[in-house]
C-alpha positions in Angstrom: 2.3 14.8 39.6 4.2 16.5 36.7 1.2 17.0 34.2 2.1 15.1 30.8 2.5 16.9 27.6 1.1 16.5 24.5 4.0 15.7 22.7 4.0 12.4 25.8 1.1 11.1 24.6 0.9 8.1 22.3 -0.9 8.4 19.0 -3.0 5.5 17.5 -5.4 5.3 15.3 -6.4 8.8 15.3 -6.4 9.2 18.9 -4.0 11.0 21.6 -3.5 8.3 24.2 -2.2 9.8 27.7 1.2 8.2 29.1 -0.3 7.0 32.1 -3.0 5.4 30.0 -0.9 3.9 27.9 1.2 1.9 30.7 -2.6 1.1 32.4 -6.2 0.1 31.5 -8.2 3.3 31.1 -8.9 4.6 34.4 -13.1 4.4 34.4 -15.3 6.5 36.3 -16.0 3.6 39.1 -12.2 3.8 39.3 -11.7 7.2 39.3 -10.1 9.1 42.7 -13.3 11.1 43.1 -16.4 8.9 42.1 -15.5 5.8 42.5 -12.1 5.4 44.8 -12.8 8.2 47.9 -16.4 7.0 48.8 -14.5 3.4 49.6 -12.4 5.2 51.9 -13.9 8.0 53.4 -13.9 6.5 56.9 -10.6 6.7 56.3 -10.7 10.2 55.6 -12.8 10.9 58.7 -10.1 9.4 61.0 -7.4 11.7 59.8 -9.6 14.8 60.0 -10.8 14.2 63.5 -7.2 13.3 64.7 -5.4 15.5 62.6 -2.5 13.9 60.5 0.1 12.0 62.7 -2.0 10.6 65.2 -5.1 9.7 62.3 -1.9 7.8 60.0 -1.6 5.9 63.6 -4.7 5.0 64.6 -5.8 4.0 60.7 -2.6 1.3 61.1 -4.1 0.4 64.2 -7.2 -0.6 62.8 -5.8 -2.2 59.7 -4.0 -4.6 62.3 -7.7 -5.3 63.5 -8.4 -6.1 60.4 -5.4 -8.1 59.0 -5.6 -10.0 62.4 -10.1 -10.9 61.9 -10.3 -10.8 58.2 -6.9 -12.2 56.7 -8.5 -13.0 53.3 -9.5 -9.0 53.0 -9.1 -7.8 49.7 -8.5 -4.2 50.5 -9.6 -1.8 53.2 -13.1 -1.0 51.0 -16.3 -0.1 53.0 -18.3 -1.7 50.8 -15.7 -5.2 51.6 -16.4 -4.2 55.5 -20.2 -3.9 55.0 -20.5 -6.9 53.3 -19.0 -9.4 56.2 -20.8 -11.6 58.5 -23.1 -9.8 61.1 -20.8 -11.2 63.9 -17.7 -10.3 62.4 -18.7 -7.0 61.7 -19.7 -6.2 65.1 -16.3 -7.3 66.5 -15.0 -5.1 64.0 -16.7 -2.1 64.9 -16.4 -2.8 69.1 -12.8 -3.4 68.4 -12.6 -0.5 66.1 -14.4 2.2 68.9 -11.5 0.6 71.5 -9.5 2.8 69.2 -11.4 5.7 67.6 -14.3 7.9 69.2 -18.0 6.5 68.1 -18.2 10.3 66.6 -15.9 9.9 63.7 -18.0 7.2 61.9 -21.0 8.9 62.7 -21.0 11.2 59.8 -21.4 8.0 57.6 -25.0 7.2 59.7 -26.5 9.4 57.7 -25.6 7.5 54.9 -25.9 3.9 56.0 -29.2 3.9 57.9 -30.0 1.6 60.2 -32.7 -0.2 57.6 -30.1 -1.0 55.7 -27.0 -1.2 58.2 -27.9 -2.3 61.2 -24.6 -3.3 63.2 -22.8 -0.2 61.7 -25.5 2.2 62.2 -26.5 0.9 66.0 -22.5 1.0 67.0 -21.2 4.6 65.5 -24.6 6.7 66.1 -24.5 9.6 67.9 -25.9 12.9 69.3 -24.5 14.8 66.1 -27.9 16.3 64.0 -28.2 15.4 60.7 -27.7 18.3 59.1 -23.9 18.2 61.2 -23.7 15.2 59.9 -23.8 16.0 56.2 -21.8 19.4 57.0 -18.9 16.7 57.6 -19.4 14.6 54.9 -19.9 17.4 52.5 -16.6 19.2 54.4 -14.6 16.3 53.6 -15.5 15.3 50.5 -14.7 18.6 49.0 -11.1 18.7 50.7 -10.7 15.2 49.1 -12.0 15.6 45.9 -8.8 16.7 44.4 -6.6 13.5 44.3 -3.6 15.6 44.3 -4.0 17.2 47.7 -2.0 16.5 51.0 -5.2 15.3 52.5 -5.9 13.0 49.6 -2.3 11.7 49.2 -2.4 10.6 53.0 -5.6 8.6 52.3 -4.2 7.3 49.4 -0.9 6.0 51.2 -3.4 4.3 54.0 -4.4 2.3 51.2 -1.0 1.4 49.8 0.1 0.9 53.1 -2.6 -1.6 53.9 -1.8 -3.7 50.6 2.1 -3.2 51.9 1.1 -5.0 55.5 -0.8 -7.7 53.5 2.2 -8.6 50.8 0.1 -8.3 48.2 1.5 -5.1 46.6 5.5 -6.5 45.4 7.4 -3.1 45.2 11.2 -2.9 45.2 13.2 -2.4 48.6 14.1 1.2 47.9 10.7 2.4 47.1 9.0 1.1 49.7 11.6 2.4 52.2 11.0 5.3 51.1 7.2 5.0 51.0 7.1 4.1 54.4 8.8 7.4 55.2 6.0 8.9 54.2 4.1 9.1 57.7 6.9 10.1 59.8 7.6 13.5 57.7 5.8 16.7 57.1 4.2 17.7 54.1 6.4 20.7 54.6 9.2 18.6 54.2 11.3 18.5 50.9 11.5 15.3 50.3 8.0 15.0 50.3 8.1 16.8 47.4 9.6 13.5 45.4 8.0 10.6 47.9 4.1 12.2 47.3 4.6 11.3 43.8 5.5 7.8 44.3 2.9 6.8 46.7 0.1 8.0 44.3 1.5 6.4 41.6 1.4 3.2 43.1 -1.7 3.6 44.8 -2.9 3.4 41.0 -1.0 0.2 40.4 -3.5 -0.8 42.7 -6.3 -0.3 40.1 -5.6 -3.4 38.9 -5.4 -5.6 41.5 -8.8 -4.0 43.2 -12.1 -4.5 42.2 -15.1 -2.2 42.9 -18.4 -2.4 43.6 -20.9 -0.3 41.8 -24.4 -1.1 43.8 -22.1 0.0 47.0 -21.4 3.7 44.7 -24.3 3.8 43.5 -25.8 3.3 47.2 -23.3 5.6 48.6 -24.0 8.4 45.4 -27.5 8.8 45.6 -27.8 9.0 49.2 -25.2 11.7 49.6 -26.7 13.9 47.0 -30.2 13.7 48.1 -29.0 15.6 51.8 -28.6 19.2 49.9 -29.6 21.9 47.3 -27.2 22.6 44.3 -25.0 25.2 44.8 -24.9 27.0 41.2 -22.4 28.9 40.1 -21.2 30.5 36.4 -18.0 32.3 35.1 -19.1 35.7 33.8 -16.1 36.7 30.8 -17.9 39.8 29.7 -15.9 42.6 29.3 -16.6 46.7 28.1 -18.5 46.1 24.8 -15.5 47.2 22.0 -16.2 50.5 20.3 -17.1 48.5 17.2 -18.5 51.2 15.0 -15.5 53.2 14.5 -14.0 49.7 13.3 -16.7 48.4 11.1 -17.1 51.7 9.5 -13.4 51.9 9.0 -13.7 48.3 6.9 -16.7 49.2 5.2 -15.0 52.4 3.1 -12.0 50.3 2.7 -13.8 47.5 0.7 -15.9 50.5 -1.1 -12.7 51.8 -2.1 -11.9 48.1 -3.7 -15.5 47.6 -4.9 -15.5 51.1 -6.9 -12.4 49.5 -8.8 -13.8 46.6 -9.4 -16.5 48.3 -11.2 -14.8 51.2 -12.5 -11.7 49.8 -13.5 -11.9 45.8 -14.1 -15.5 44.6 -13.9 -14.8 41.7 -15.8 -11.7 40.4 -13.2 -12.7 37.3 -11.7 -10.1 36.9 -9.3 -10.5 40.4 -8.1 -14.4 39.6 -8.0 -13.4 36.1 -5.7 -11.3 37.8 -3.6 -13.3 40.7 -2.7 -16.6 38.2 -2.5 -14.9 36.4 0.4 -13.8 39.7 1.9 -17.4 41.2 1.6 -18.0 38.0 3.1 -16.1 38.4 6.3 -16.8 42.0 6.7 -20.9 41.0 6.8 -20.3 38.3 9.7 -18.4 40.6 11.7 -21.3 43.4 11.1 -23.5 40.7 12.3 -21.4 40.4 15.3 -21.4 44.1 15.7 -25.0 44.4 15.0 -26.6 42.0 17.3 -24.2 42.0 20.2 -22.9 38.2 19.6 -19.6 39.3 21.2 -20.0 36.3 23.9 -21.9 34.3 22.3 -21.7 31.1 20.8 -23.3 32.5 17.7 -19.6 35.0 18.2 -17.5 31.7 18.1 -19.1 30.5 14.7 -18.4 33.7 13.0 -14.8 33.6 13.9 -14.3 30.5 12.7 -15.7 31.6 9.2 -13.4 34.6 9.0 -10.7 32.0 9.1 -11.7 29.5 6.7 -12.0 32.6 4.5 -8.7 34.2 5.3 -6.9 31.0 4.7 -8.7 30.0 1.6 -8.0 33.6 0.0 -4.5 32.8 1.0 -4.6 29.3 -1.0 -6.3 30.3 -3.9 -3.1 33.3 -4.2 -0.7 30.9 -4.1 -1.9 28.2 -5.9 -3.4 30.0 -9.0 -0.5 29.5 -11.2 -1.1 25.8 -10.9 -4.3 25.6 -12.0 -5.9 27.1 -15.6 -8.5 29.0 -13.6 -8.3 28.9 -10.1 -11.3 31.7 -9.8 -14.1 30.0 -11.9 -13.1 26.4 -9.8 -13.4 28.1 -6.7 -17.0 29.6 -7.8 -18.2 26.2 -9.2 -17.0 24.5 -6.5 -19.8 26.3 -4.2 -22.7 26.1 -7.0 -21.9 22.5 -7.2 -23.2 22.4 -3.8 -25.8 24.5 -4.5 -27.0 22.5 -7.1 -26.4 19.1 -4.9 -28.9 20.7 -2.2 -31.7 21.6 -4.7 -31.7 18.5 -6.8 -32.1 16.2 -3.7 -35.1 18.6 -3.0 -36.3 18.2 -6.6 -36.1 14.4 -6.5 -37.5 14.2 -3.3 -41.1 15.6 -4.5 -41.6 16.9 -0.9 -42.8 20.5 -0.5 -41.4 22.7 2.2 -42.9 25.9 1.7 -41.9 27.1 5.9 -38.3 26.1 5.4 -35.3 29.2 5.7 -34.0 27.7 2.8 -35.2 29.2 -0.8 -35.1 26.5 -2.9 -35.8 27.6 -6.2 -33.7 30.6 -6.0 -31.0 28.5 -5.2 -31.7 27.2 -8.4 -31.7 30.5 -10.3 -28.3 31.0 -8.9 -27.2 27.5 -10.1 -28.5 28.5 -13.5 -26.6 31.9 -13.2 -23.5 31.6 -15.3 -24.2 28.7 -17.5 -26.8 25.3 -17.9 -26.8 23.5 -14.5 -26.3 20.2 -16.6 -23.1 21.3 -17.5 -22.0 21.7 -13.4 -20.2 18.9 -11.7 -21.0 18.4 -8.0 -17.7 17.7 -6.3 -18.5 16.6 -2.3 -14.7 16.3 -1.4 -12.9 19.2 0.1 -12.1 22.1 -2.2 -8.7 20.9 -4.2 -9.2 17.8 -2.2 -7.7 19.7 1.1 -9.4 20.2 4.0 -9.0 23.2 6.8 -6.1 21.6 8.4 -4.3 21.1 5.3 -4.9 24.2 3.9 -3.8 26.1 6.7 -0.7 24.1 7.0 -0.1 24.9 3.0 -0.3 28.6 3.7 1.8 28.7 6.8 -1.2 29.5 9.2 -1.2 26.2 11.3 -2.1 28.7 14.1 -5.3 29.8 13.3 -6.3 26.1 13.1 -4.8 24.4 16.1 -5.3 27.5 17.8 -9.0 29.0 17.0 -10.5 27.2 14.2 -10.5 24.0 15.9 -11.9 25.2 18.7 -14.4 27.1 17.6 -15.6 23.8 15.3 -16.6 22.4 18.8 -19.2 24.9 19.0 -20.3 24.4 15.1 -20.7 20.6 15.6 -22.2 21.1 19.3 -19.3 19.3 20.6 -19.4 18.2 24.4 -16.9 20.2 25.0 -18.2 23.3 23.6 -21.9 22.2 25.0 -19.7 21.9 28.5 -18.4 25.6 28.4 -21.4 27.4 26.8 -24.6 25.5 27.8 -24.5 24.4 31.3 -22.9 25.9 34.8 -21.6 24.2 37.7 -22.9 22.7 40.9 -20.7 23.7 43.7 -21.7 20.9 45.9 -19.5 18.0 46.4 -22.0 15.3 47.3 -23.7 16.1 44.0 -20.1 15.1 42.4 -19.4 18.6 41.0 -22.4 17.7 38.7 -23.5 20.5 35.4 -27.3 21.7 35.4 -28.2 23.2 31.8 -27.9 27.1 31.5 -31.8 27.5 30.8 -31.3 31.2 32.1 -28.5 31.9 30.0 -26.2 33.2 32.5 -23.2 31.4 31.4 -21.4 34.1 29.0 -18.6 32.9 27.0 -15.2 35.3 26.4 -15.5 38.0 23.8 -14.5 37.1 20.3 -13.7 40.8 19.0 -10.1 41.0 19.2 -10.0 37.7 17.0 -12.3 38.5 14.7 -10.6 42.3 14.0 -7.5 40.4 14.2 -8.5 37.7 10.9 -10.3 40.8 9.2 -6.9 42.5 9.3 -5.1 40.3 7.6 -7.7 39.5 5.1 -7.5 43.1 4.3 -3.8 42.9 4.3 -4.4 40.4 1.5 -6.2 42.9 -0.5 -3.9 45.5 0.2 -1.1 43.1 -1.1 -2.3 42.9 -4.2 -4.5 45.8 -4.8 -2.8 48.8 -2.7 -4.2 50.9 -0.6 -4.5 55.0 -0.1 -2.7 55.8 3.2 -5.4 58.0 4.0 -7.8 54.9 3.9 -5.7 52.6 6.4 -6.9 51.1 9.1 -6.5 53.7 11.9 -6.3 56.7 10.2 -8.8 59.2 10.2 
């Protein structure tokens, strides 16, 4: 299946909606290949490994005759549907059913449905095999299935169609479904598998909708599978040789000692020269930070290169929108003490004492109280210029760094799921416990290193600077 792109998907309501999504109900987990589709039709899965392809495809359309011919009213060729018949008709089932299959291929499945619980199925298909062979199968097979793209997967998944095909339930036009039931006589090496794959798992979703599932038999079938092993743990290590950082950072820090001494020397009174350099003094600390404590893979790393953004594109903004504005530079300064001020007057009126707390209230109120009387400062809680990010970085021409970095590296800010997913927990490799996460307590799980990014945004702030202020070749980056 071709995947979709984004520009395929639908957009509502502040939401990307995928094409197949969008012509179907959401697929849930119950309905899902992996969770809540394969454990209905692992036996048939076990027939076509024990057989091998052609002669499994056969004897699974033998059996579905069995089945069309004692249960006409069957819904769909479910385990849980088979389970759930009448003692007596299960039993001529299964006696019909070993006329045509070895009792060894269903044993696998004894582990799961004991005889407490499954009598007749249990009693008919048990066999010599020891349990731990038993769950080598069923572990075996359920990781070759769990991709519902594979050749192994697909020819479960056109059993299924195939059985709603026999029962005329499933109304498909001539064409396809003469070219559906082709399926089983070709290879998978076969080029015009490469079109007729497709089609049959496409359909087999149609059949979402007309299926129902059962989630005591998943939930059955779930907890008994991953209670027969360990978890198999396993993490992605992205570190890399640490950068040689120092000859970098100390590269930065004479360049912005060059710009401070002419601030001071020259124009100590220039507020836009005093912004600018603030948020590149700014930037320069968080990346010593990053230097300084190692944070090169860390999700601490991610967080700093998101703030060298925000401050790369907000220098950018504030350049090329200062001719619009009276005084760009002061705005931008009481923007941040309005916050300031916001924070410490909701601690004022609050009357509550925190005396352990990181945060220093009342010098947070000296600095309010810096420039002029805090009852003359507005506190603005919109967006700076009432953009946000995105829109600033659109306005400047740097929609890359957002869509590319920033957003991402918001994930980890807000402890997204996604960024929780990638930094916090590591994989089990077992597929009966479903590919399930188990929280990185031993913080093996290292995340890529955010270096190049961060010396790539520091560049271009610099460039900024440079841009406006010049720069002694002697002092550039790279130079001795």
């Amino acid at each position: 299946m071709e995947k979709s792109k984004l520009s395929d998907h639908t957009f509502k309501k502040g939401k990307f909606i995928t094409p197949w999504n969008e012509m179907l109900s959401e697929v849930t987990r119950e309905n899902s290949w992996f969770h809540g589709r394969l454990p209905e039709y692992f036996w048939i899965g076990l027939i076509i490994k024990f057989y091998g392809r052609r002669a499994g495809l056969m004897k699974c359309n033998a059996i579905f005759r069995i089945l069309r011919e004692e249960v006409p009213g069957l819904e769909a060729p479910r385990f849980s549907m088979i389970l759930k018949l009448d003692i007596s008709i299960q039993k001529g089932l299964f006696e019909a059913m070993l006329m045509i299959i070895d009792k060894k291929v269903f044993a696998p499945l004894t582990a799961i449905f004991t005889y407490t619980d499954y009598p007749i199925f249990s009693s008919e298909f048990q066999s010599s095999e020891s349990v731990e062979e038993r769950i080598e199968c069923i572990n075996s097979l359920l990781r070759e299935a769990s991709d519902h793209q594979t050749h192994f997967s697909t020819d479960i998944r056109f059993m299924v169609l195939y059985f709603h095909l026999l029962s005329g339930k499933l109304q498909m036009p001539s064409a396809s479904i003469e070219a559906i039931l082709e399926y089983p006589h070709l290879s998978h090496e076969d080029e015009i598998m490469r079109s007729i794959r497709p089609r049959v798992r496409a359909a087999e979703l149609i059949l979402l909708e007309l299926e129902s599932f059962d989630a005591k038999y998943l939930d059955y079938f779930w907890e008994a599978v991953s209670k027969m092993s360990d978890c198999e743990l396993y993490y992605i290590d992205l570190t890399e040789s640490p950068p040689d950082s120092e000859i970098y950072i100390s590269q930065v820090k004479t360049i912005l000692e060059y710009y401070t001494s002419l601030l001071t020397s020259v124009s100590p009174l220039d507020n836009k020269m005093l912004v600018l350099l603030g948020i590149a003094t700014y930037s320069y600390k968080r990346v010593l930070e990053l230097v300084e404590h190692n944070l090169f893979h860390t999700i601490s790393g991610r967080g700093i290169t998101r703030v060298l953004i925000e401050d790369y594109i907000m220098m950018k903004y504030l350049l090329k929108h200062e001719t619009s504005h009276s005084d760009i530079w002061t705005e931008y300064q009481y923007y941040g003490i309005g916050q300031y001020k916001l924070i410490f007057e909701r601690y004022r009126q609050s009357g509550i004492e925190r005396p352990s707390s990181h945060v220093s209230y009342e010098y947070m109120d000296m600095l309010v109280n810096e420039y002029k009387d805090k009852e003359f400062i507005d506190m603005d809680t919109s967006y700076f210029n009432k953009q946000n990010v995105r829109l600033k970085a659109k306005d400047v021409d740097e929609q890359d760094l957002f869509n590319y970095y920033y957003d991402y590296d918001s994930a980890f800010e807000h402890g997204l799921w996604g960024a929780i997913r990638e930094s916090s927990l590591v994989k089990c490799n077992s597929p009966s416990h479903q590919y399930h996460c188990i929280p990185d307590i031993e913080n093996n799980q290292k995340l890529k290193s955010v270096w190049d990014d961060c010396v790539g945004v520091m560049n271009k702030t610099l460039s900024v600077l440079e841009g406006i202020y010049g720069l002694p070749t002697h002092l550039a980056l790279g130079e001795e």
